[in-house]
C-alpha positions in Angstrom: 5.5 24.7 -16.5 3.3 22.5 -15.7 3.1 20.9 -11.4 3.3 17.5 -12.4 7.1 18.3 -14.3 10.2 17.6 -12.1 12.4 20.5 -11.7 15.5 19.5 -13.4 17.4 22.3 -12.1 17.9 21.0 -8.4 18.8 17.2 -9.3 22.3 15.8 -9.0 23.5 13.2 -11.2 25.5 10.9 -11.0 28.0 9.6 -13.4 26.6 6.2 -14.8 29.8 4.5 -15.8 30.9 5.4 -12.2 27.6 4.1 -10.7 27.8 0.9 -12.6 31.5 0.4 -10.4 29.9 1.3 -7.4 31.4 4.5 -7.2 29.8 7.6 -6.4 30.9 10.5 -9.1 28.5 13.6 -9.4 28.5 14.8 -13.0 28.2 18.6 -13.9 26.5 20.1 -16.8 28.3 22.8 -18.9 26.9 25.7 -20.7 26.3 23.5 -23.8 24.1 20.5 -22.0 26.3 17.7 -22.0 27.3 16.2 -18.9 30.5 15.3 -18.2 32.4 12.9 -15.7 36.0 14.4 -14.4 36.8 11.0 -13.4 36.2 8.7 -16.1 35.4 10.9 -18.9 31.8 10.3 -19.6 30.1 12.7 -21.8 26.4 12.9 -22.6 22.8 14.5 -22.8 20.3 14.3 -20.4 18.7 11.5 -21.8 22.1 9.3 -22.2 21.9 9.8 -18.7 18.5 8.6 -18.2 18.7 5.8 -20.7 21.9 4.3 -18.8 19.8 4.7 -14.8 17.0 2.8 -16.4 19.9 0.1 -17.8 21.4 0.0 -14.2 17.2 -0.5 -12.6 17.0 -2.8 -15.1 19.2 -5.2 -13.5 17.8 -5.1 -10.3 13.7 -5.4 -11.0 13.8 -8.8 -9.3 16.1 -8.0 -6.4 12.7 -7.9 -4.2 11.0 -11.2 -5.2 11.9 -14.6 -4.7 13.0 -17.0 -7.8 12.4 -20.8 -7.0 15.2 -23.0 -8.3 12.8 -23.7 -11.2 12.6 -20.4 -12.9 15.9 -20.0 -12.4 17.1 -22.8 -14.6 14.6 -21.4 -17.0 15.9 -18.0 -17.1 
């Protein structure tokens, strides 16, 4: 494996409908690689996982820059 890899093994998840509510759910993997939510009943791969942080990030790539009224009204 190479150094520059993350080390999937010693991440925890969490559930990304959850996250979207604000509410902090750790998801488990089983033995077959999906991940699944025990509150809400989300079920996916790794990469549905992924797919739905970078959705959630996303959102929030302007949080640190200031919009003038201008752009705004041209957003």
């Amino acid at each position: 494996m190479s150094e520059n890899e993350k080390d999937t093994k010693n991440i925890t998840y969490r559930c990304p409908c959850c996250f979207n509510r604000f509410i902090d759910v750790t998801i488990e993997k089983d033995k077959d690689g999906i991940y699944r939510c025990l509150k809400c009943g989300f079920n996916g791969t790794i990469d549905d996982v992924l797919n739905a942080y970078s959705n959630f990030r996303s959102r929030y790539k302007l949080r640190g820059t200031r919009i003038t009224l201008d752009e705004q009204r041209r957003m």
